[in-house]
SEDO-193863 format. One record per residue (C-alpha): x, z, y. Coordinates in steps of 0.05 Angstrom, whole numbers, padded with zeros to 5 digits, always signed. Layout:
XZY
...
REM end
This chain:
-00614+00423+00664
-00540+00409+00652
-00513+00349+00692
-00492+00296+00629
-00413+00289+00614
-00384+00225+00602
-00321+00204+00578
-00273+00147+00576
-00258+00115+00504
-00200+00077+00473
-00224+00034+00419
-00168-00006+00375
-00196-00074+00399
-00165-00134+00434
-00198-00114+00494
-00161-00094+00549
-00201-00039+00580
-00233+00025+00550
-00309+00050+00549
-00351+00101+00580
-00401+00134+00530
-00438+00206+00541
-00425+00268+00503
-00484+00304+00475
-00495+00379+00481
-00474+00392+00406
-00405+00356+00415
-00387+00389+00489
-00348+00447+00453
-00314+00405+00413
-00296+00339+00458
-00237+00339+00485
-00177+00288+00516
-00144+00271+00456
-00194+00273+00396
-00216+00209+00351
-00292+00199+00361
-00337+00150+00328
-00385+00111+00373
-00427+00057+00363
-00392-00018+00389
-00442-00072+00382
-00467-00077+00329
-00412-00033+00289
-00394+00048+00295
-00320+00051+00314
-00269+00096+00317
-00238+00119+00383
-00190+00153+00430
-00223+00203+00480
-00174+00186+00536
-00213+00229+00602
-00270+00257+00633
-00307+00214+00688
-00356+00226+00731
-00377+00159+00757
-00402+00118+00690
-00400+00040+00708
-00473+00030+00690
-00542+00071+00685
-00556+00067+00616
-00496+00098+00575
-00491+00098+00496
-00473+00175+00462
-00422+00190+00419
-00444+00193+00343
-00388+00251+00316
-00322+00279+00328
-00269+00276+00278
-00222+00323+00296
-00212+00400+00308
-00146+00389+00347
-00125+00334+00392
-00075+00289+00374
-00046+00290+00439
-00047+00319+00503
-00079+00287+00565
+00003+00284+00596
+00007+00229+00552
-00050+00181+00586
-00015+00153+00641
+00038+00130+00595
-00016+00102+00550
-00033+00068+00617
+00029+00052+00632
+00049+00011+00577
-00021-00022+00565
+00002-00056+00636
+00070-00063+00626
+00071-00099+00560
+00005-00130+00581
-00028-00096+00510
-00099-00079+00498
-00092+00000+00514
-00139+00016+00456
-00093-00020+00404
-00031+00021+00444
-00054+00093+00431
-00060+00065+00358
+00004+00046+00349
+00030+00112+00377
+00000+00156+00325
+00013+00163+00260
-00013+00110+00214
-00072+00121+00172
-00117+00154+00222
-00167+00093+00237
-00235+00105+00214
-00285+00050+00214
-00345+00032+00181
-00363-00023+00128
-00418-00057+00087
-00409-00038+00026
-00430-00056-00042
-00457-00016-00112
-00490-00037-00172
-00558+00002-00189
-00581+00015-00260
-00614-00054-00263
-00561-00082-00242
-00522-00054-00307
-00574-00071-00352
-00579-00141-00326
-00506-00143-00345
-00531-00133-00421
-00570-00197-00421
-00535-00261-00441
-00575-00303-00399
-00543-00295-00329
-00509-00338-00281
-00432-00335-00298
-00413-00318-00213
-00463-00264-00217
-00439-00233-00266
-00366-00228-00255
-00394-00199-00179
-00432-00152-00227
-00369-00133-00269
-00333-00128-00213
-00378-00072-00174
-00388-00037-00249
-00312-00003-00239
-00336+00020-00172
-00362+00009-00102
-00327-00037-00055
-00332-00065+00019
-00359-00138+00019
-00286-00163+00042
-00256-00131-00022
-00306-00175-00062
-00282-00233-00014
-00209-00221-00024
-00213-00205-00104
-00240-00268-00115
-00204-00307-00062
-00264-00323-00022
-00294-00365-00078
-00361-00320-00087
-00401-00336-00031
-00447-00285+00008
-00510-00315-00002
-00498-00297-00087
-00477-00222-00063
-00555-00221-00025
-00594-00255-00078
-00559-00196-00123
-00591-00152-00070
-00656-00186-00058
-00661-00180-00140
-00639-00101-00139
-00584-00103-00173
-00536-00090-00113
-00553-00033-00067
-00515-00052-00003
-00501+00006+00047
-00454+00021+00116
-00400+00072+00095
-00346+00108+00131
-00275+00081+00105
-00222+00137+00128
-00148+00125+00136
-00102+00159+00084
-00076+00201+00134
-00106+00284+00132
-00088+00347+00113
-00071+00358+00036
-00110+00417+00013
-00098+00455-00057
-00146+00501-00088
-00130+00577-00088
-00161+00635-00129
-00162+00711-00112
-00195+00769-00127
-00260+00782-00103
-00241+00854-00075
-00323+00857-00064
-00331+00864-00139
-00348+00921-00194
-00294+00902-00234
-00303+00935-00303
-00256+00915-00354
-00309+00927-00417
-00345+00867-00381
-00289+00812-00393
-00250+00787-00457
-00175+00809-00464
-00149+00739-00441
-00197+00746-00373
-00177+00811-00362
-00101+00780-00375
-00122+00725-00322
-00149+00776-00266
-00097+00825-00273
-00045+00758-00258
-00087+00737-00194
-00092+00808-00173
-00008+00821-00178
-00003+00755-00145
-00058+00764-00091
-00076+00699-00090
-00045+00637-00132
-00062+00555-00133
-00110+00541-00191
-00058+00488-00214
+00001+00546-00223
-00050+00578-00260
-00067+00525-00314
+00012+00518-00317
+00006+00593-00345
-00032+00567-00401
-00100+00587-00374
-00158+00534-00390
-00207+00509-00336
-00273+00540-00379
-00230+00608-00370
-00230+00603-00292
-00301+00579-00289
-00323+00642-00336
-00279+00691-00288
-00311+00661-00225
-00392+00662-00252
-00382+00726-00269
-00359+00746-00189
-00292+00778-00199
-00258+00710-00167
-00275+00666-00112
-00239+00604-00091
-00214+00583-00027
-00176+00513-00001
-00107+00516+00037
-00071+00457+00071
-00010+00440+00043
+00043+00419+00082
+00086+00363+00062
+00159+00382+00078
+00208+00321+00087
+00274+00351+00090
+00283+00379+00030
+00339+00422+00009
+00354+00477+00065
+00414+00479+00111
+00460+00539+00112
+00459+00562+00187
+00522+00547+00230
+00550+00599+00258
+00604+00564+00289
+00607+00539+00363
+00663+00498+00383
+00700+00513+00449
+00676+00450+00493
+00733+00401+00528
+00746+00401+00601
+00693+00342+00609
+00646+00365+00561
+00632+00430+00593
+00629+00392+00659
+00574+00346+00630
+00536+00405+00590
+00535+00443+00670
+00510+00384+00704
+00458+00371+00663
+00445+00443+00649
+00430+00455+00719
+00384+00398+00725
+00335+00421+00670
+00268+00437+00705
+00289+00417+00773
+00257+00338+00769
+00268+00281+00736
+00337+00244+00741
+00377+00201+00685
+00444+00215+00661
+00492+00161+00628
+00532+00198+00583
+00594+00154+00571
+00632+00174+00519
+00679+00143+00469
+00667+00145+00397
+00690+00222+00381
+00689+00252+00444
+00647+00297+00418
+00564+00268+00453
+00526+00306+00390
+00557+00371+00416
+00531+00353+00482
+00459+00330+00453
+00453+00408+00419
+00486+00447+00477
+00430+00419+00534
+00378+00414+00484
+00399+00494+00469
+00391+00495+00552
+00321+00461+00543
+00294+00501+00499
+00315+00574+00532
+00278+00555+00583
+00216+00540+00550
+00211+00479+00550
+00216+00421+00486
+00271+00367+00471
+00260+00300+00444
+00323+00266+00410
+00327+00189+00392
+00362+00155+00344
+00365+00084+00335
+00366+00080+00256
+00326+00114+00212
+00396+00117+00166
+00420+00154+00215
+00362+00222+00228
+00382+00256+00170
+00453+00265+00193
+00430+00285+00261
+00373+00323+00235
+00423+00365+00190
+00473+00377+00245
+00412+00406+00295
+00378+00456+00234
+00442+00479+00226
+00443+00501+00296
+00369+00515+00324
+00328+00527+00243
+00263+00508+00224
+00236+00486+00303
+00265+00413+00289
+00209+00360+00271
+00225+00292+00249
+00185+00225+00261
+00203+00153+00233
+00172+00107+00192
+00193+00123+00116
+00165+00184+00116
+00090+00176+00078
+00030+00179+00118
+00018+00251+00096
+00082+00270+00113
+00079+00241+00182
+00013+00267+00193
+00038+00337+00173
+00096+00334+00222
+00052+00303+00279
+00004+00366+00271
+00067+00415+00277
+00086+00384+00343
+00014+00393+00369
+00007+00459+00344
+00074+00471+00383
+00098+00498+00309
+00161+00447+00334
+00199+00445+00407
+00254+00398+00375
+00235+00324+00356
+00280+00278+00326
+00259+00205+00303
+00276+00133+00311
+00234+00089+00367
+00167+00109+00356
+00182+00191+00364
+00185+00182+00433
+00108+00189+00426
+00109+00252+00393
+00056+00302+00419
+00107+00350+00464
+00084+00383+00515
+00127+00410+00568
+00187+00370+00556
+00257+00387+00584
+00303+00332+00561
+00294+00265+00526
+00367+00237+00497
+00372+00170+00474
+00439+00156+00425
+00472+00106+00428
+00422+00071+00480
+00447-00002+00471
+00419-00012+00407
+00373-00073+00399
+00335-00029+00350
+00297+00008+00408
+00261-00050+00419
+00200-00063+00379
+00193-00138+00360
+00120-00139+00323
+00053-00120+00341
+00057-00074+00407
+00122-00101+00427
+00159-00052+00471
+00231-00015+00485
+00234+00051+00463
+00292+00065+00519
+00253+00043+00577
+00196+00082+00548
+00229+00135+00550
+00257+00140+00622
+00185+00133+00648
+00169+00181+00600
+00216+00226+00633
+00194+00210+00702
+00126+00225+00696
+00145+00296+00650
+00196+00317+00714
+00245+00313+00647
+00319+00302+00645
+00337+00237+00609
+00406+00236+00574
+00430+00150+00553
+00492+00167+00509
+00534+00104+00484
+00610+00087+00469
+00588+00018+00495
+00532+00021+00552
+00488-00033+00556
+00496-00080+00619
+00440-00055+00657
+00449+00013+00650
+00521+00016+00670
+00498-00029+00727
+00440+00022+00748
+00496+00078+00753
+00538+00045+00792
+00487+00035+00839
+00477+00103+00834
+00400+00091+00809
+00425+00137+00738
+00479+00190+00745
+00553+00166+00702
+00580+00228+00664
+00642+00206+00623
+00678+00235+00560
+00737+00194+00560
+00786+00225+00519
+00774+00253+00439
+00765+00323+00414
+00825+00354+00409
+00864+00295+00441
+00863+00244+00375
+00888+00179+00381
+00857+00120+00386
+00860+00077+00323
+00911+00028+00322
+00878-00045+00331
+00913-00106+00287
+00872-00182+00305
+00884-00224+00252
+00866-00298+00270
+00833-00329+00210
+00844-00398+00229
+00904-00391+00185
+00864-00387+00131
+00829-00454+00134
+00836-00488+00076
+00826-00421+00030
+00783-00420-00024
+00750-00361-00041
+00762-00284-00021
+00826-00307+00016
+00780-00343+00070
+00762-00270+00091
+00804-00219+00055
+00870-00238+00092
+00943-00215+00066
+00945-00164+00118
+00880-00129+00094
+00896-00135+00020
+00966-00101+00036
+00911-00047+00071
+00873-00034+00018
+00922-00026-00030
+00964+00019+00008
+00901+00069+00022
+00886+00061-00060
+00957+00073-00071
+00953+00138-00024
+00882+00159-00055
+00850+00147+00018
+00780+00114+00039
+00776+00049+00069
+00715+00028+00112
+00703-00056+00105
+00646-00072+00163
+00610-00137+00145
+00544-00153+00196
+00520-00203+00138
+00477-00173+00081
+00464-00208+00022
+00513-00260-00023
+00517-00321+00009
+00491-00328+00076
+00484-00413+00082
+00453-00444+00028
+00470-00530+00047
+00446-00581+00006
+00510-00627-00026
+00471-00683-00020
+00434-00689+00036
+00473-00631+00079
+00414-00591+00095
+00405-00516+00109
+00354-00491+00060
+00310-00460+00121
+00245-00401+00117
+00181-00447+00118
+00163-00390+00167
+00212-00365+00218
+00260-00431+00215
+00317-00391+00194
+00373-00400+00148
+00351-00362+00082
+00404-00315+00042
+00418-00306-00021
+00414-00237-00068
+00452-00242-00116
+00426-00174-00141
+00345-00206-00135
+00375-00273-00158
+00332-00301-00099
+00337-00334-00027
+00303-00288+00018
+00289-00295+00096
+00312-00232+00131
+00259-00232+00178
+00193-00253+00143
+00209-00228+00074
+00187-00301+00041
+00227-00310-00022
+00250-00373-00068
+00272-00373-00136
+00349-00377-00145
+00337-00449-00176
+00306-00476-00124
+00323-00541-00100
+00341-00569-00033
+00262-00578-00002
+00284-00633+00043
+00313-00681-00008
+00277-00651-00067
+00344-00670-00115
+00398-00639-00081
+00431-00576-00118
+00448-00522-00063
+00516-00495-00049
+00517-00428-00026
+00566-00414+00031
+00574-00354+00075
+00602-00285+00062
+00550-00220+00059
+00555-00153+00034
+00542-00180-00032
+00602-00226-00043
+00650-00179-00012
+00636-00127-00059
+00651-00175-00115
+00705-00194-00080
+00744-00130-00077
+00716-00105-00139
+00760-00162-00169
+00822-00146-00117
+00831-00082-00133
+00794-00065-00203
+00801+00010-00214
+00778+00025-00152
+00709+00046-00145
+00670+00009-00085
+00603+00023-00053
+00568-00005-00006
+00516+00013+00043
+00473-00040+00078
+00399-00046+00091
+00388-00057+00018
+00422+00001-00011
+00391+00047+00044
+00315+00049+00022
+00308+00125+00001
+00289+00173+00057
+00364+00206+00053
+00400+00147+00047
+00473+00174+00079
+00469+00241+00040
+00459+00204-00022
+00518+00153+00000
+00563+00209+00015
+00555+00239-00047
+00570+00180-00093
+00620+00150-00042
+00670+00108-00070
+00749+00099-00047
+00731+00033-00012
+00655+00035+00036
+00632-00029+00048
+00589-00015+00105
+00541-00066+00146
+00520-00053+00218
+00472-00018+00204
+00510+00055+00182
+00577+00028+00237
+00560+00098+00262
REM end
């Protein structure tokens, strides 16, 4: 007899530790680190995280498995220790972390659920019926539902014990179901022809005949493209019974980029202390783990570097994972490296649709992808073997993750490097504190581009002290002589001009004029902007709204003056300034699409008002 395997299990609970359970002899082909099982948890069957083999179980009497959900792991068993890792580090249940590293949509779990049975539909017919009853009844008539949808739909107001004397009464059948995340392969329906047939035209109409002879030119085409061709269902059905078709299903994968990118062909000739950065960290690839500061001002030409050691990474067969700290910002990367390495590059962030990520996610596991590029949370992505991890511009504060699993994606990503023997690459204009302070301690290697490409200047810097316009009403608090001169000159001269503003919104201090309150979020005790757009007050971090007529909720009387300069107000401002010129702007509101800088680009007016999120 076969000694018993067991195996450690993450399950997405506040419990910080995982759980041993055994795997029976149907599942040992099939269980492996990195799969989603469903085991039983109490008194509940939960999904979770096969994380490793064991063979010392804590106690004698182990619970089985009940199924495996997946063909192919979601990630390889390189990736536990940093599972580990940051389940101590952040102090986070590790269950709950290898959740929030996957793509959403994957949880499975399983719920008391709810129907109505045929007496149950018939008792609806009778007039005689407690009213609660039968709006339950009414309710399950559209369609089954977990008891917490009941809850919820009727704001907690229908109390269990009615939903069991429906049962007791038969007419509610309540059952445990399986409730699957959104996230899974998308499969279409495909006809062909069944080549095992006697095909004899005499046997078949002239419009079936017409209908195989399409499928057979094709070879095989999606049932839906065939309906487009003006072929019925019944059709189909009639071709198929007769066994000169058979159908088949096949995934569909959900591409996210788009249109295609023309190859480029060009490589520039690198400067004097790019090449010297590109060799260093060339020769470093596959020889350990060290970090590299890349310190280089704004246009010294840092993407150039990203794609020539990520070119070094992957000719020696090994993967590259690139960070970006705004989603805004991946398509322009994610052009700029398809130009140059094709259709290897796979990108991870959070507006992509759970299919989409999924789809990508699978890619990278199926090593269909040795290029990742994402914002924080791609520095989980499933690579295996990975040469070099860069982090752009690593002094962003949007590498670190403020909700749920709160972690840093930089940080993450040098221990991901250490314990992958990977290269890690920290480019910024403006390095954070500690990281400048770690290479001059010589903990992280300093590799500096000082100088532009092809020697340009520096932009000349004018400071314009504002406290000469106190006492201005209006635009002229911010838009200063000196910058209206500006901006008429470029207009004049049919060139751009970039306005940076870190405020979105109109009016950034709503006060009270009679009591001289700040109209604060109920929930985050923040100051609450204005739209202008929404005509609403809306807290930046919470998303609570207020009407735009709200009044001051500390007085109750007061009407609110709203003060402060956004995004919002500035555009109206130079709108008015300078009329015939066309001005766009590009801020966190403007910037919800998927493509938001290719769209920008394209309707780009002669005047950009840009927040901080698109400053690069």
């Amino acid at each position: 007899m076969n000694a018993p395997i067991y195996i450690n299990v993450a399950i997405a609970v506040p419990i910080d530790q995982t759980y041993t359970y055994q795997v029976p002899e149907t599942f040992k082909d099939s269980c492996f680190t990195g799969v989603r099982v469903m085991v039983p948890f109490g008194r509940q069957t939960l999904s979770g995280y096969c994380l490793e083999f064991t063979d010392d179980p804590p106690v004698d009497k182990i619970k089985c498995i009940f199924d495996v959900l997946d063909e192919t792991p979601l990630f390889y068993p390189d990736m536990v220790p940093l599972f580990k890792w940051m389940a101590r580090y952040y102090c986070f249940p590790i269950g709950q972390v290898v959740k929030s590293c996957l793509p959403d949509g994957l949880s499975v779990i399983t719920a008391n659920t709810a129907k109505i049975t045929p007496a149950g539909r018939k008792k609806l017919l009778s007039e005689n019926m407690n009213p609660v009853e039968q709006k339950v009844l009414q309710y399950l008539d559209k369609g089954q539902q977990p008891l917490k949808n009941i809850q919820k739909h009727f704001k907690n107001k229908v109390p269990m014990s009615c939903i069991r004397r429906l049962e007791r009464h038969l007419y509610v059948q309540i059952e445990k179901k399986e409730i699957r995340g959104a996230a899974a392969p998308k499969c279409i329906q495909y006809a062909r022809f069944n080549p095992g047939c006697q095909f004899k035209p005499d046997s078949v109409t002239s419009r079936q005949q017409e209908l195989i002879q399409m499928i057979r030119h094709a070879g095989e085409i999606s049932v839906a493209d065939i309906r487009k061709q003006g072929f019925s269902s019944q059709i189909l059905k009639t071709v198929h019974q007769k066994g000169f078709l058979e159908f088949f299903d096949k995934e569909l994968y959900r591409d996210p980029f788009g249109e295609t990118i023309p190859p480029d062909t060009y490589l520039p000739i690198p400067t004097k202390h790019q090449a010297t950065a590109i060799q260093t960290i060339e020769n470093r690839i596959g020889q350990g783990f060290q970090v590299y500061l890349l310190y280089g001002v704004t246009g010294s030409g840092k993407t150039e570097v990203y794609m020539r050691i990520t070119n070094a990474a992957i000719s020696k067969s090994r993967t590259a994972l690139i960070l970006v700290p705004e989603i805004a910002l991946i398509t322009q990367v994610e052009r700029q490296f398809r130009a140059r390495f094709g259709d290897c590059i796979a990108v991870l962030h959070s507006r992509l649709s759970n299919g989409e990520r999924f789809d990508q996610w699978m890619r990278i596991v199926r090593k269909q992808a040795t290029i990742v590029i994402g914002a924080r949370s791609a520095i989980f992505a499933p690579l295996e073997n990975i040469g070099i991890i860069i982090v752009d511009e690593e002094h962003d504060a949007s590498y670190k993750q403020s909700t749920q699993f709160r972690y840093h994606g930089r940080d993450v990503a040098a221990m991901r490097g250490k314990m992958a023997d990977a290269v890690v690459v920290l480019g910024s204009a403006t390095p954070s504190i500690q990281n400048y302070y770690h290479g001059m301690q010589h903990k992280y290697q300093i590799l500096q581009l000082p100088n532009r490409i092809h020697n340009r200047p520096m932009p000349v810097i004018q400071v314009v002290d504002l406290k000469q316009n106190v006492g201005m009403r209006g635009m002229r608090r911010i838009i200063t002589p000196e910058l209206e001169h500006a901006l008429k000159k470029n207009y004049e001269n049919n060139q751009q001009s970039l306005l940076f503003l870190n405020r979105r919104g109109f009016a950034t201090l709503p006060v009270c004029v009679q009591c001289g309150e700040t109209m604060m979020c109920k929930n985050c005790d923040i100051a609450m902007i204005f739209h202008k757009n929404i005509h609403a007050y809306k807290c930046h971090y919470c998303g609570f709204t207020r009407p735009h007529n709200t009044q001051c909720p500390n007085c109750a009387t007061g009407e609110l003056k709203k003060l402060g300069y956004g995004t919002q107000r500035l555009e109206q401002d130079v709108s008015a300034l300078i009329p015939d010129a066309r001005v766009t702007r590009l801020d966190q509101d403007t910037t919800q699409k998927k493509d938001p800088l290719s769209t920008y680009s394209k309707n780009c007016g002669i005047i950009k008002l840009i927040s901080w999120l698109a400053r690069k």
